[in-house]
N, C-alpha and C positions, 0 to 999 in steps of 0.2 A: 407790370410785366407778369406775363404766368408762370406759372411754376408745376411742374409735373410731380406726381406723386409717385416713386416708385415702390410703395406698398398696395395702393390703390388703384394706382394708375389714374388719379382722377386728374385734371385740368384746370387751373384756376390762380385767383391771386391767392398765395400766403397769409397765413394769420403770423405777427408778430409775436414773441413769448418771451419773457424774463425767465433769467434762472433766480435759484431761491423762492424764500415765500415772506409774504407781505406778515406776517404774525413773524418771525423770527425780528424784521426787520423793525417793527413796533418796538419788542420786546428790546431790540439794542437799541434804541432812540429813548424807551424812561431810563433805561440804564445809563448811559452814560453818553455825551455827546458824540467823541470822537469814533467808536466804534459803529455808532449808527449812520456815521457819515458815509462812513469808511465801506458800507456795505452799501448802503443807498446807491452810491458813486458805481461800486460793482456790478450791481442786479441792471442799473440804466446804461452800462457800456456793455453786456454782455447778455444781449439780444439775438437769437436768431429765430428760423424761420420755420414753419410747423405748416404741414396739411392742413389746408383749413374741412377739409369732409372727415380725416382719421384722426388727424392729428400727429401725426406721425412726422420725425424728423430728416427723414430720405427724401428730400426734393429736389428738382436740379430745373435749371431754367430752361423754358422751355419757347422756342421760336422756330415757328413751322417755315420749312423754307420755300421759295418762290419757284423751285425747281420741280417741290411734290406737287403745288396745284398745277404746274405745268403738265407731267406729269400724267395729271388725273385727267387734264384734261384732252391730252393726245390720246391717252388713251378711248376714250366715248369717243370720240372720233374715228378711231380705228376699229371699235364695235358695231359704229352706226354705217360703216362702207363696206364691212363682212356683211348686213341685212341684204 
């Protein structure tokens, strides 16, 4: 599905992103078991969804409707009968 950028305004699928970072989560895994699970578990349920051109986190789904290419297309029609 695409996704609109509203920093960029670009059009496009999503890139997927984790929170945290993979060296923290290193670091709790030689330490001690529990704790490294414990965040493992966190960073893979708490995913969202980032501009893939900015990267930015403002996107909203985006589905053009069948109404605008109608739309556009009464429109050139009504241009081409003003010629």
């Amino acid at each position: 599905m695409a996704m609109l950028c509203k920093n960029c305004l670009s059009v496009g699928p999503p890139k997927m992103r984790r929170r945290g970072t993979l060296s923290l989560e290193l670091v709790l895994w030689l330490c001690l078991l529990v704790p490294g699970l414990v965040y493992s578990m966190w960073r893979w349920m708490s995913k969202y969804k980032t501009c893939s051109a900015c990267g930015s986190t403002k996107v909203t789904d985006f589905a053009p409707s069948p109404a605008l290419g109608a739309r556009r297309k009464s429109g050139n029609v009504e241009k081409q009968a003003k010629r």
